[in-house]
PANUDO-567038 format. One record per atom (N, C-alpha, C, CB): residue number from 0; x, y, z. Coordinates in nm, 2 decimals, always signed. Glycine has a CB too. Layout:
+-----+--------+--------+--------+
: num :      X :      Y :      Z :
+-----+--------+--------+--------+
: NUM :      X :      Y :      Z :
...
+-----+--------+--------+--------+
***
This chain:
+-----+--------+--------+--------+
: num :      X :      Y :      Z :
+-----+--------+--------+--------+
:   0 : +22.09 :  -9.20 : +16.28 :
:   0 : +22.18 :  -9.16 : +16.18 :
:   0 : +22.32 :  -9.14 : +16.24 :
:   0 : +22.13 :  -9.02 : +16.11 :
:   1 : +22.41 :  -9.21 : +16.18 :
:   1 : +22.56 :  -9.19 : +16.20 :
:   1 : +22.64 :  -9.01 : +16.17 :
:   1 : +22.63 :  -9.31 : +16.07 :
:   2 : +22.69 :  -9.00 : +16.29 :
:   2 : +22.76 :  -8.84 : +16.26 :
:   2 : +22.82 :  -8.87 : +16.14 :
:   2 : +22.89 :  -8.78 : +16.36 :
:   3 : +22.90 :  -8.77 : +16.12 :
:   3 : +22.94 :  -8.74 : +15.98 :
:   3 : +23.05 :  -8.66 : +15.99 :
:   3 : +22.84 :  -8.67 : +15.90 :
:   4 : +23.15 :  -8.70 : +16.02 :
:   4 : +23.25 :  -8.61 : +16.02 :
:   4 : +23.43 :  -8.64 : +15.90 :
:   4 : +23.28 :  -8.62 : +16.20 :
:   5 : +23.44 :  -8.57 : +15.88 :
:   5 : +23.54 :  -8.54 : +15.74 :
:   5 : +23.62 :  -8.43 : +15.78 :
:   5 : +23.46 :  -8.50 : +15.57 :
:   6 : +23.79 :  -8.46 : +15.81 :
:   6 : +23.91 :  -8.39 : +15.83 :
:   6 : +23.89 :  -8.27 : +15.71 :
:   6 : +24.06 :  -8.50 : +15.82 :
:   7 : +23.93 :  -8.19 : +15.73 :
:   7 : +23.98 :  -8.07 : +15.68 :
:   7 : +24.09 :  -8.13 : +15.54 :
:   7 : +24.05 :  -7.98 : +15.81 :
:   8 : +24.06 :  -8.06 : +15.43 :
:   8 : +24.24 :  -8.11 : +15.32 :
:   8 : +24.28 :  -7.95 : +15.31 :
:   8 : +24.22 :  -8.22 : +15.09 :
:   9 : +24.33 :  -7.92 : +15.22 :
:   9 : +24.42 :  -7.78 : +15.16 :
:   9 : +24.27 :  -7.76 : +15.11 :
:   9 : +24.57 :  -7.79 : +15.03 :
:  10 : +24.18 :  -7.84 : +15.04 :
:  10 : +24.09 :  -7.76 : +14.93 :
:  10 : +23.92 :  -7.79 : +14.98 :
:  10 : +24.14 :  -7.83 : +14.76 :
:  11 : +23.92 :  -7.85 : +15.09 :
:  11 : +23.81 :  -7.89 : +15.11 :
:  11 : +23.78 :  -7.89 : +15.32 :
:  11 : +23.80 :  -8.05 : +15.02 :
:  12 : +23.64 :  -7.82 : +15.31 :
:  12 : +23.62 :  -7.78 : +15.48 :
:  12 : +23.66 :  -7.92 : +15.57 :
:  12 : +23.43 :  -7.74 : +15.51 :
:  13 : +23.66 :  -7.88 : +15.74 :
:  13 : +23.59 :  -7.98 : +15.82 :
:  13 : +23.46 :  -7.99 : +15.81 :
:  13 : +23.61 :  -7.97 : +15.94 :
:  14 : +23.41 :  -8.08 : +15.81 :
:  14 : +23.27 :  -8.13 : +15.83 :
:  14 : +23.26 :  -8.22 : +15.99 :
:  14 : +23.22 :  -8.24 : +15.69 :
:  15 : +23.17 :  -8.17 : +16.07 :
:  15 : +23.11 :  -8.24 : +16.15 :
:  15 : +22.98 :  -8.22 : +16.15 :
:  15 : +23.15 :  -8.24 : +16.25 :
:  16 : +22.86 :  -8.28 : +16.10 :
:  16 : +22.71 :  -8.32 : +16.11 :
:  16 : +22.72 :  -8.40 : +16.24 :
:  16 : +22.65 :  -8.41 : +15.99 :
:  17 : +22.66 :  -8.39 : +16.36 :
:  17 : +22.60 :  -8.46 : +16.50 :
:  17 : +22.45 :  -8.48 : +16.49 :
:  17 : +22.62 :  -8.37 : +16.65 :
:  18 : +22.40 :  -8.57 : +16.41 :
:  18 : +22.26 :  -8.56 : +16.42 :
:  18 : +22.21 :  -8.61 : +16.56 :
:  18 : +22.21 :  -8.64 : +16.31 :
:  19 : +22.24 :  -8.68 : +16.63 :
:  19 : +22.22 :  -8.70 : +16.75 :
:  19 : +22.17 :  -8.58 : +16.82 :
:  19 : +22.33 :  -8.74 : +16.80 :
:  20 : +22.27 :  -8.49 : +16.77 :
:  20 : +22.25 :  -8.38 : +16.90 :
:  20 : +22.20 :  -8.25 : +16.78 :
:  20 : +22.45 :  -8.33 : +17.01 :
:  21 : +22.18 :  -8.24 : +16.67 :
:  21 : +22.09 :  -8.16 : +16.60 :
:  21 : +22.24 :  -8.03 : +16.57 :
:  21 : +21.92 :  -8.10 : +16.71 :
:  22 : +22.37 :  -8.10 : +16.59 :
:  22 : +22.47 :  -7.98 : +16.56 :
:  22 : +22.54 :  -8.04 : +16.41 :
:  22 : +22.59 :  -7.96 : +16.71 :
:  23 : +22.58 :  -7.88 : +16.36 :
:  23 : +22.63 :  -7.94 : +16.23 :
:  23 : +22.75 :  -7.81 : +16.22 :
:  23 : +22.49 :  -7.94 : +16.08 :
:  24 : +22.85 :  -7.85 : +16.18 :
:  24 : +22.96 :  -7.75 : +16.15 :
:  24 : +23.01 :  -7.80 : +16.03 :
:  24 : +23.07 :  -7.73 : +16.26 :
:  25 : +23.07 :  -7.64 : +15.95 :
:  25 : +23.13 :  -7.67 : +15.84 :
:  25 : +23.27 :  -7.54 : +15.90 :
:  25 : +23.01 :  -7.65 : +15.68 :
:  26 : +23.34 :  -7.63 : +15.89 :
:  26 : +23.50 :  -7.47 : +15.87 :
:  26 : +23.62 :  -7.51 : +15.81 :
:  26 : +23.59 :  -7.41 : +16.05 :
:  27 : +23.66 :  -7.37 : +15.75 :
:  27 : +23.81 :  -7.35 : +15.67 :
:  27 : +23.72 :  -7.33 : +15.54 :
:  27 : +23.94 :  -7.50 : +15.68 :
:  28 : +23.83 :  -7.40 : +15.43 :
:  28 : +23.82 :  -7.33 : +15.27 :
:  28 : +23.72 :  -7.41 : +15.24 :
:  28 : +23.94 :  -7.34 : +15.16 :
:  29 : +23.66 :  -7.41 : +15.08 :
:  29 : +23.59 :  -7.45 : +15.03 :
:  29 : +23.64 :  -7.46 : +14.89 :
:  29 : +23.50 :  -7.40 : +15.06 :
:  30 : +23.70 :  -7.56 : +14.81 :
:  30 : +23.69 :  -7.54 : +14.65 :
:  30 : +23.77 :  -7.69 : +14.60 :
:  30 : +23.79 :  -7.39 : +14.60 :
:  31 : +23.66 :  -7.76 : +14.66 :
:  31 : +23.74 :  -7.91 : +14.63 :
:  31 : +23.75 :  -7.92 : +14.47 :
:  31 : +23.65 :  -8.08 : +14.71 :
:  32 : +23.83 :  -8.04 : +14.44 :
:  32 : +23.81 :  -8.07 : +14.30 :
:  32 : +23.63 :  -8.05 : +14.26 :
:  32 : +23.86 :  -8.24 : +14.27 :
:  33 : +23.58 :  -8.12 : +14.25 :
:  33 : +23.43 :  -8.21 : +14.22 :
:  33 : +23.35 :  -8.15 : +14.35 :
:  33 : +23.44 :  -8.44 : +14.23 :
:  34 : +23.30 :  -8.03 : +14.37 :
:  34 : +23.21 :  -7.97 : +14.47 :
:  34 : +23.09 :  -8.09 : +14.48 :
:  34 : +23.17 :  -7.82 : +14.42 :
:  35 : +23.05 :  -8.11 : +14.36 :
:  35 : +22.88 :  -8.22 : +14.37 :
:  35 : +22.90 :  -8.31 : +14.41 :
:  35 : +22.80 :  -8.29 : +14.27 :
:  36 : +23.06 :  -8.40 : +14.38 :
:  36 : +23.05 :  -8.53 : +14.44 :
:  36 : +23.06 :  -8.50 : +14.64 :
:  36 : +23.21 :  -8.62 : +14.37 :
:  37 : +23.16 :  -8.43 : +14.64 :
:  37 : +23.18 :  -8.38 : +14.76 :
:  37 : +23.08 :  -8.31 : +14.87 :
:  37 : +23.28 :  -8.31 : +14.74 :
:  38 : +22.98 :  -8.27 : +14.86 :
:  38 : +22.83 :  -8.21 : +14.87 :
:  38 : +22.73 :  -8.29 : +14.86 :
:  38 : +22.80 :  -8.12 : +14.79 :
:  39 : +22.71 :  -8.38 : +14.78 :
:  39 : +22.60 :  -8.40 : +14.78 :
:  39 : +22.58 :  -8.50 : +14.89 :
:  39 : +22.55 :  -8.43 : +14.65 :
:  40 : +22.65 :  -8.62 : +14.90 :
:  40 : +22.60 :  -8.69 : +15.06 :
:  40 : +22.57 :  -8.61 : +15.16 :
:  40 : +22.71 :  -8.76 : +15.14 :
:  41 : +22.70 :  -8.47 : +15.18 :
:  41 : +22.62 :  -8.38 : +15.31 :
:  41 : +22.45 :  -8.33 : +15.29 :
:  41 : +22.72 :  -8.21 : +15.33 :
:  42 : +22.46 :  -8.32 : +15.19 :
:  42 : +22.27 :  -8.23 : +15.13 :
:  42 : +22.22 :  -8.38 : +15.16 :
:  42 : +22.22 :  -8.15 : +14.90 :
:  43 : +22.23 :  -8.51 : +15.12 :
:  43 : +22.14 :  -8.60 : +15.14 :
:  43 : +22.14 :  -8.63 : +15.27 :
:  43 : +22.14 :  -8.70 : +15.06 :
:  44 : +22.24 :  -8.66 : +15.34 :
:  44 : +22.21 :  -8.69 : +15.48 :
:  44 : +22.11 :  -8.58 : +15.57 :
:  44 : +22.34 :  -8.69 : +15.55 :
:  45 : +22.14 :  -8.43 : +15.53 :
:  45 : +22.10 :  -8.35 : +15.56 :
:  45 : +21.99 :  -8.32 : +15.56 :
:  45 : +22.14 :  -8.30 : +15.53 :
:  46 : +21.92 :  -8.36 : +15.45 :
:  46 : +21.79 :  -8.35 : +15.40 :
:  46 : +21.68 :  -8.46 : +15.46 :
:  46 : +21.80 :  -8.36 : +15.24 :
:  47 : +21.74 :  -8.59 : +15.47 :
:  47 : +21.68 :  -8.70 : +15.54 :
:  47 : +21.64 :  -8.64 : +15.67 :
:  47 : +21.78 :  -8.82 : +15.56 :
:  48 : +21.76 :  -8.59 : +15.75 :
:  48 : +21.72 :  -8.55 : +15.89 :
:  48 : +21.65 :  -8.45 : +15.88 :
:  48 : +21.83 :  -8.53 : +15.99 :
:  49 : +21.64 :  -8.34 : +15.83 :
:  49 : +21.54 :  -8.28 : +15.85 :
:  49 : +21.40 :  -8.29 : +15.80 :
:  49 : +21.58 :  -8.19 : +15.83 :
:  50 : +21.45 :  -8.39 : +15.74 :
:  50 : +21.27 :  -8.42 : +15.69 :
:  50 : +21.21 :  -8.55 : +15.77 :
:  50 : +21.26 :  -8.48 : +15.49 :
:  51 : +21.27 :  -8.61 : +15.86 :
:  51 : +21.24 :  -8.71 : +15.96 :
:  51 : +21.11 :  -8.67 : +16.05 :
:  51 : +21.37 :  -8.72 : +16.04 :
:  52 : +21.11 :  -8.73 : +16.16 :
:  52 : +21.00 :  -8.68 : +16.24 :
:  52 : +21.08 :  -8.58 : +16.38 :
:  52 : +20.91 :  -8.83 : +16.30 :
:  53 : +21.22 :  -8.64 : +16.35 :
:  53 : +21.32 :  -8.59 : +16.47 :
:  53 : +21.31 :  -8.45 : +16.47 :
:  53 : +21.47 :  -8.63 : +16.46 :
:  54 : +21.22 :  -8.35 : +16.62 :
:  54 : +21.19 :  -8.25 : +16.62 :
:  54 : +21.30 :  -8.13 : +16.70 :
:  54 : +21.07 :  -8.26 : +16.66 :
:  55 : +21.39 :  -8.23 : +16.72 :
:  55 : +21.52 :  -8.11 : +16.80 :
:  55 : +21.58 :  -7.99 : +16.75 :
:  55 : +21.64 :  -8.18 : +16.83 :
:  56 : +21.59 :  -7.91 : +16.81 :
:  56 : +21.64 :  -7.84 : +16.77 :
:  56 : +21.79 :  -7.81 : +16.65 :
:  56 : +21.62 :  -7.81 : +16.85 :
:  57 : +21.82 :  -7.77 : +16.57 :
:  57 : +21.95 :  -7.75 : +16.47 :
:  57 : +22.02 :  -7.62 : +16.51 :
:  57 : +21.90 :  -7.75 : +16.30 :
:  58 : +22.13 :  -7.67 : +16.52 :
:  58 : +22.23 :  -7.55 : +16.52 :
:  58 : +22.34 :  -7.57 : +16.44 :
:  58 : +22.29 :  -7.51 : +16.65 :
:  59 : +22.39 :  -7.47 : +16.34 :
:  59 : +22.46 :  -7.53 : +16.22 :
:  59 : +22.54 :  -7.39 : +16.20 :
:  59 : +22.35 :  -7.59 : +16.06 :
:  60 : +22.69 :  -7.43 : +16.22 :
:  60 : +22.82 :  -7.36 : +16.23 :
:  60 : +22.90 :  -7.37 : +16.13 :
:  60 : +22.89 :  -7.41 : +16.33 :
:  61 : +22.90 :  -7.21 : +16.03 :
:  61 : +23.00 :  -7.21 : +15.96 :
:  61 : +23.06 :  -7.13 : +16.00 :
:  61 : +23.00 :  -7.19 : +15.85 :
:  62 : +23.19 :  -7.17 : +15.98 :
:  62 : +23.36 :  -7.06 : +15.99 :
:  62 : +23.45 :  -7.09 : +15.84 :
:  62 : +23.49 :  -7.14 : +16.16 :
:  63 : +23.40 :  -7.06 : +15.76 :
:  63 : +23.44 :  -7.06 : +15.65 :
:  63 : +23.57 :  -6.95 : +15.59 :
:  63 : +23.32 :  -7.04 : +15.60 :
:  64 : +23.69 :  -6.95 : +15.55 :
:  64 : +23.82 :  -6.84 : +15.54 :
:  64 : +23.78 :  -6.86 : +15.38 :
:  64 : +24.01 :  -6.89 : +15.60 :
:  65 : +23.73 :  -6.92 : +15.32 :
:  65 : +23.73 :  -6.89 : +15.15 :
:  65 : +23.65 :  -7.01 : +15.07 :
:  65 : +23.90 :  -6.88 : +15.08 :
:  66 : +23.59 :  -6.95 : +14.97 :
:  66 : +23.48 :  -7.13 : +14.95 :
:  66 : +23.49 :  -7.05 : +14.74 :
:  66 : +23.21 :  -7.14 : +15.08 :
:  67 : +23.45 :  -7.13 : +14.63 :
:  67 : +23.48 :  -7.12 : +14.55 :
:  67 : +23.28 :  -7.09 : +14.52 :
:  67 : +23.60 :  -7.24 : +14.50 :
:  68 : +23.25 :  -7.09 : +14.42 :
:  68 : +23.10 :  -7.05 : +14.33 :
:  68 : +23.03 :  -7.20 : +14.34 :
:  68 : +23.14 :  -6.99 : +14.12 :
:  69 : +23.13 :  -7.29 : +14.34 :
:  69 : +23.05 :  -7.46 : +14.34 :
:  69 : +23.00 :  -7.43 : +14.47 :
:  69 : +23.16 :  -7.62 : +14.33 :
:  70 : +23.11 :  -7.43 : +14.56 :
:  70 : +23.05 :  -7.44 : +14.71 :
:  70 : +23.02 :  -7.35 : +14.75 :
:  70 : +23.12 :  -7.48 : +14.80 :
:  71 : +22.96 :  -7.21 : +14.71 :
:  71 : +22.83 :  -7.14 : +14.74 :
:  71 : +22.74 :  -7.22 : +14.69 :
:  71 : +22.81 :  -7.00 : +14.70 :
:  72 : +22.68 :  -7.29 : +14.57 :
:  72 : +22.60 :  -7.31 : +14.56 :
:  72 : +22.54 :  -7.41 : +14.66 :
:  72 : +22.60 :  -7.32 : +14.45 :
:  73 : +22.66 :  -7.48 : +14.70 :
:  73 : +22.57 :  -7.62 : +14.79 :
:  73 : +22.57 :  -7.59 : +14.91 :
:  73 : +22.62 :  -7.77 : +14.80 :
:  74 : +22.61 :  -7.43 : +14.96 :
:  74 : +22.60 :  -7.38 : +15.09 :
:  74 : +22.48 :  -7.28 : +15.07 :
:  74 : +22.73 :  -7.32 : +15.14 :
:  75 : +22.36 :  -7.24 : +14.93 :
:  75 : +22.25 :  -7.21 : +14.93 :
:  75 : +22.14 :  -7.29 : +14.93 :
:  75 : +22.24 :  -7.14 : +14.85 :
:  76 : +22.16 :  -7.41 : +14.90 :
:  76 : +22.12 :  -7.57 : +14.91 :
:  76 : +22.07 :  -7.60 : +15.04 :
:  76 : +22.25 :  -7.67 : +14.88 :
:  77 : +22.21 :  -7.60 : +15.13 :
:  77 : +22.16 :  -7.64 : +15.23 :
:  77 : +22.08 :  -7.55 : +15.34 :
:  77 : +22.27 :  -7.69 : +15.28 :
:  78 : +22.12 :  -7.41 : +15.30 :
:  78 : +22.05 :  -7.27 : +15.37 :
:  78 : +21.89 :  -7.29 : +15.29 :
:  78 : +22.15 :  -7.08 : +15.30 :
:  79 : +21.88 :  -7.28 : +15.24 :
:  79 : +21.72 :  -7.38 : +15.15 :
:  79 : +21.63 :  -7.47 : +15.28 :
:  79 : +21.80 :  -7.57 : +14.99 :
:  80 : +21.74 :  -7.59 : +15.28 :
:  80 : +21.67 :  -7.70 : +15.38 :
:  80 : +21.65 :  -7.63 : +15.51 :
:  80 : +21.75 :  -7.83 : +15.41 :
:  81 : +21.75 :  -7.53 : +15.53 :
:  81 : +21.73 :  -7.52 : +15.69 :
:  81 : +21.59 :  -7.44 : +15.70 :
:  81 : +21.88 :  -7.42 : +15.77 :
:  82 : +21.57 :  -7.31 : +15.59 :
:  82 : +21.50 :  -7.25 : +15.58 :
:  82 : +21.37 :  -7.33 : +15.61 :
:  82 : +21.53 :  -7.18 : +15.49 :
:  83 : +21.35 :  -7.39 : +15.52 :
:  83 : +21.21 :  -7.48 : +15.48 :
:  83 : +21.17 :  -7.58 : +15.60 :
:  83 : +21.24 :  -7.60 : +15.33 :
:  84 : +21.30 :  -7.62 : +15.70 :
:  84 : +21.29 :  -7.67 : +15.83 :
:  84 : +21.24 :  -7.58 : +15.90 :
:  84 : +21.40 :  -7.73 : +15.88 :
:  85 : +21.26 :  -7.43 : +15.94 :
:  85 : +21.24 :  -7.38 : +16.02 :
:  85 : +21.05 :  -7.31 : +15.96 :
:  85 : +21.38 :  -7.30 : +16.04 :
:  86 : +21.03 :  -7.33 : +15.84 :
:  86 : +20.89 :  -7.28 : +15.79 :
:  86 : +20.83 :  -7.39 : +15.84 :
:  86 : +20.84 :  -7.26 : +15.63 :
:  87 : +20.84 :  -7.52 : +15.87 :
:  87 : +20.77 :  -7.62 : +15.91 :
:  87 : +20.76 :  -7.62 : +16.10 :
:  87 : +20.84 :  -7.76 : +15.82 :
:  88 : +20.86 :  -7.54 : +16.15 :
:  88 : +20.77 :  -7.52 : +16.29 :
:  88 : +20.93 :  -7.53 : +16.37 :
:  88 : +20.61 :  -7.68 : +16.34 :
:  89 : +21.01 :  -7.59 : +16.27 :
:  89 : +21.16 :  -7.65 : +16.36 :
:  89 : +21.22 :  -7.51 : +16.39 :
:  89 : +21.30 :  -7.77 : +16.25 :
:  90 : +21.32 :  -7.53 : +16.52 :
:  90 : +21.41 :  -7.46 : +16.58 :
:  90 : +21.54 :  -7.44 : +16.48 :
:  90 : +21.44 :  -7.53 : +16.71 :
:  91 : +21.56 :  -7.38 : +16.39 :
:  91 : +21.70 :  -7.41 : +16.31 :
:  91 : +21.78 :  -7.24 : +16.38 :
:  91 : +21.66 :  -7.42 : +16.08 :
:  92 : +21.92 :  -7.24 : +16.39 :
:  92 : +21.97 :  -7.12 : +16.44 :
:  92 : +22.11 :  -7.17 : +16.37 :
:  92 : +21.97 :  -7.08 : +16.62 :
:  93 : +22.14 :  -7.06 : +16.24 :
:  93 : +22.21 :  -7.05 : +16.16 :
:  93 : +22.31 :  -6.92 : +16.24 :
:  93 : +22.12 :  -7.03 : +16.03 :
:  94 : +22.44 :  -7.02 : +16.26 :
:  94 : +22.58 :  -6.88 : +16.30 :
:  94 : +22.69 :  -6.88 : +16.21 :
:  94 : +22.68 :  -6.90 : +16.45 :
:  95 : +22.68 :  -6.77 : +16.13 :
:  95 : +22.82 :  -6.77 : +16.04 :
:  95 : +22.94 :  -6.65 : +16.12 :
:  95 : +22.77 :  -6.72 : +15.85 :
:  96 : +23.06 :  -6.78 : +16.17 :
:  96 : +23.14 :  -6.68 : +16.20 :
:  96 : +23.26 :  -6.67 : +16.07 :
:  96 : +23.20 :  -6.71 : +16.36 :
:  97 : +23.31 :  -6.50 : +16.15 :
:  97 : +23.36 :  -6.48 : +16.06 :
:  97 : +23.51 :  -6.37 : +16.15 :
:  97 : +23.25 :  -6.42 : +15.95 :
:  98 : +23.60 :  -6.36 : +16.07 :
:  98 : +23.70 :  -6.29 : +16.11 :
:  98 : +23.65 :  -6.12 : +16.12 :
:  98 : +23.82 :  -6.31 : +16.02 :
:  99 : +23.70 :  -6.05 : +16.20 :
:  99 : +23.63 :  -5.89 : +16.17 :
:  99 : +23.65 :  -5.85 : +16.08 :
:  99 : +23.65 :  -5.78 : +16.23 :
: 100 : +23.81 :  -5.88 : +16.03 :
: 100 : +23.89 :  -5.82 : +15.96 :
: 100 : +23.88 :  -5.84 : +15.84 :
: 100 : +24.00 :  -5.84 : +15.99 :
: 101 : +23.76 :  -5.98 : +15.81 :
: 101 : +23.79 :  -6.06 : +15.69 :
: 101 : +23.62 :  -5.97 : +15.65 :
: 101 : +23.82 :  -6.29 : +15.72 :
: 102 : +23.65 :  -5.88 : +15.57 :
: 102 : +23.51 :  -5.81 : +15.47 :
: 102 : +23.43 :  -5.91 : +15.41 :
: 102 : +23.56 :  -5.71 : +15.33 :
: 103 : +23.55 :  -5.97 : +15.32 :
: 103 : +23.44 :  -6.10 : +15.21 :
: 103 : +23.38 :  -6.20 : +15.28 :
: 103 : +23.52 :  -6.20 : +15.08 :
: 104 : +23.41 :  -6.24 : +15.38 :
: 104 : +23.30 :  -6.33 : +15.47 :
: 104 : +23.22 :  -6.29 : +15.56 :
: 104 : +23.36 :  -6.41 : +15.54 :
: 105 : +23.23 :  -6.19 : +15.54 :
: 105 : +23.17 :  -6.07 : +15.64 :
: 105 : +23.02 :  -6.08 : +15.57 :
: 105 : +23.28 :  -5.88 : +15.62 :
: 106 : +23.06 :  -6.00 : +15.46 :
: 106 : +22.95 :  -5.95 : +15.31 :
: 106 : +22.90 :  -6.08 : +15.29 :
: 106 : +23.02 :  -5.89 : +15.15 :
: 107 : +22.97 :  -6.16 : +15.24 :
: 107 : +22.89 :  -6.31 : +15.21 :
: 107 : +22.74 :  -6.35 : +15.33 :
: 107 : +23.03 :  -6.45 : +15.24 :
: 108 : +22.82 :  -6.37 : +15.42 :
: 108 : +22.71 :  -6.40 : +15.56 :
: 108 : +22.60 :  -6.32 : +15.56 :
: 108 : +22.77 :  -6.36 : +15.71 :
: 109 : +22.62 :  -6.18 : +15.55 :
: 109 : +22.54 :  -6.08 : +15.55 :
: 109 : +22.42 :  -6.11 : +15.44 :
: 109 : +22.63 :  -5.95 : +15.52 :
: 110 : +22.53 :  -6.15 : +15.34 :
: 110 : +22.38 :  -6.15 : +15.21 :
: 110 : +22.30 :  -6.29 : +15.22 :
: 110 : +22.46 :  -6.15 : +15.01 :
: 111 : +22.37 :  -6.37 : +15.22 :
: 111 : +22.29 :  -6.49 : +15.30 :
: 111 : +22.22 :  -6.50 : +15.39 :
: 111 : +22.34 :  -6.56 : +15.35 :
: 112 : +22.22 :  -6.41 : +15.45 :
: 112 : +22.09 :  -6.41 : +15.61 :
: 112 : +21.97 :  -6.35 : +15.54 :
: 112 : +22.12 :  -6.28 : +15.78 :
: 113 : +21.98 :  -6.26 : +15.47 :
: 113 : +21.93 :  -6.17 : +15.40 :
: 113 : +21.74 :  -6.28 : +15.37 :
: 113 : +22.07 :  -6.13 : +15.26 :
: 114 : +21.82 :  -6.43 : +15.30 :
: 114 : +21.75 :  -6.53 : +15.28 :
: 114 : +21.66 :  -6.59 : +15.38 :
: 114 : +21.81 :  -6.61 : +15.23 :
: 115 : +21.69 :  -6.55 : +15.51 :
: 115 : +21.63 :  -6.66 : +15.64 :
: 115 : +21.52 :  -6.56 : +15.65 :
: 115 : +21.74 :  -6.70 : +15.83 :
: 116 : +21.41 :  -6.64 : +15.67 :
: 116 : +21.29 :  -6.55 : +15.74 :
: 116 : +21.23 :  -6.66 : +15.90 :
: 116 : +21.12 :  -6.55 : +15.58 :
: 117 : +21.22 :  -6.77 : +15.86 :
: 117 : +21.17 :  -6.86 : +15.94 :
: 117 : +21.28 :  -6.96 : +16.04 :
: 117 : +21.07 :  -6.94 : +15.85 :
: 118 : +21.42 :  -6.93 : +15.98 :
: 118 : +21.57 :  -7.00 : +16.10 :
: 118 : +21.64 :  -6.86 : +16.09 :
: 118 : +21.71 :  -7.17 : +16.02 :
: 119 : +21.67 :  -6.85 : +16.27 :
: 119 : +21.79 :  -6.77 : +16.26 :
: 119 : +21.94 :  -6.78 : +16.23 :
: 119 : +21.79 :  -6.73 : +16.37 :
: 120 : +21.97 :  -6.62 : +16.15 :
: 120 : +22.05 :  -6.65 : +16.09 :
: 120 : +22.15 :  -6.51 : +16.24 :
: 120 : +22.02 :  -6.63 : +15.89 :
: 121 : +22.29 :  -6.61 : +16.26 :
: 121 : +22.36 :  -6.50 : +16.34 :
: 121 : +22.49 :  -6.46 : +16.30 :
: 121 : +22.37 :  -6.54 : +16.47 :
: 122 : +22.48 :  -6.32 : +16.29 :
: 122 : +22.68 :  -6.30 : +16.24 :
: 122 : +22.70 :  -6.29 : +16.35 :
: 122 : +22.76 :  -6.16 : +16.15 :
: 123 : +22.85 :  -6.36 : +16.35 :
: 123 : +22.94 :  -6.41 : +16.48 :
: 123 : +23.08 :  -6.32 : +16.45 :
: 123 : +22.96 :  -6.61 : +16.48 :
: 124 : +23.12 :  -6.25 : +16.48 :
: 124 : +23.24 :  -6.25 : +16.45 :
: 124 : +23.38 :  -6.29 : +16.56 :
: 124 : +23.24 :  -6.14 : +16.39 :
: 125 : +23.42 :  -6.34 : +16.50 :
: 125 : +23.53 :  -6.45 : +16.59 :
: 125 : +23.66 :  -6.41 : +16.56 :
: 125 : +23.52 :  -6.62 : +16.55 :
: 126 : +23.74 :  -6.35 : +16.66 :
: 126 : +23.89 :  -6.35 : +16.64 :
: 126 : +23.97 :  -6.50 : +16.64 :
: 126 : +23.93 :  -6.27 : +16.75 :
: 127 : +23.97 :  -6.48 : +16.51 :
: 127 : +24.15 :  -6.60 : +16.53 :
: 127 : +24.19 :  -6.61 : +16.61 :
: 127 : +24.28 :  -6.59 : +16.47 :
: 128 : +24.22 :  -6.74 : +16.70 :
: 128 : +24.33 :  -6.79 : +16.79 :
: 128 : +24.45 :  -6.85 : +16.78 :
: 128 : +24.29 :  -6.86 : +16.86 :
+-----+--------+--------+--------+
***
């Protein structure tokens, strides 16, 4: 599977997926025009690899500063697959960093782990450089 990587705009994250190496990052904003069009290749690529036979471990990196209700939803989507990867026996380790300072990503992360039983979920918190 070919990485996957997509520059950062004003309204839409970086994306780097490394399936190679089982790493996935998402950072910055979230609230493109068309969230589905823009999401759903990541969920299908996403979904392929973890439904493959490929047993490596996943480590999947958000640093998210602000995302809109579209893009929670396809960031519970993909927290779904990781989950359901990690019920099936896989290594998945979920890090959401976040600023200290920044409460609403703080809370967000918080309530989202809330969902992991079988991938770890880690609050990171990360000072701005």
């Amino acid at each position: 599977m070919d990485t996957i990587s997509i520059a950062p705009t004003d309204r839409s994250p970086l994306v780097e997926f490394d399936f190679s190496q089982g790493r996935f990052r998402l950072e910055g904003e979230s609230y493109p025009e068309n969230s589905a069009s823009f999401f759903a290749p990541l969920l299908a690529a996403l979904r392929a690899f973890l439904e493959s036979d490929d047993t490596r471990p996943v480590s999947f990196d958000l640093a998210m500063t602000y995302f809109n209700s579209s893009s929670a939803k396809a960031l519970m989507n993909m927290f779904q697959m990781l989950e359901d990867a990690g019920a099936r026996g896989r290594e998945v380790v979920v890090n959401w960093h976040f600023h200290p300072d920044d409460d609403t990503m703080e809370e967000f992360g918080e309530d989202f782990g809330l969902d992991f039983e079988n991938a770890a979920f880690r609050m990171r918190p990360t000072p701005k450089t």
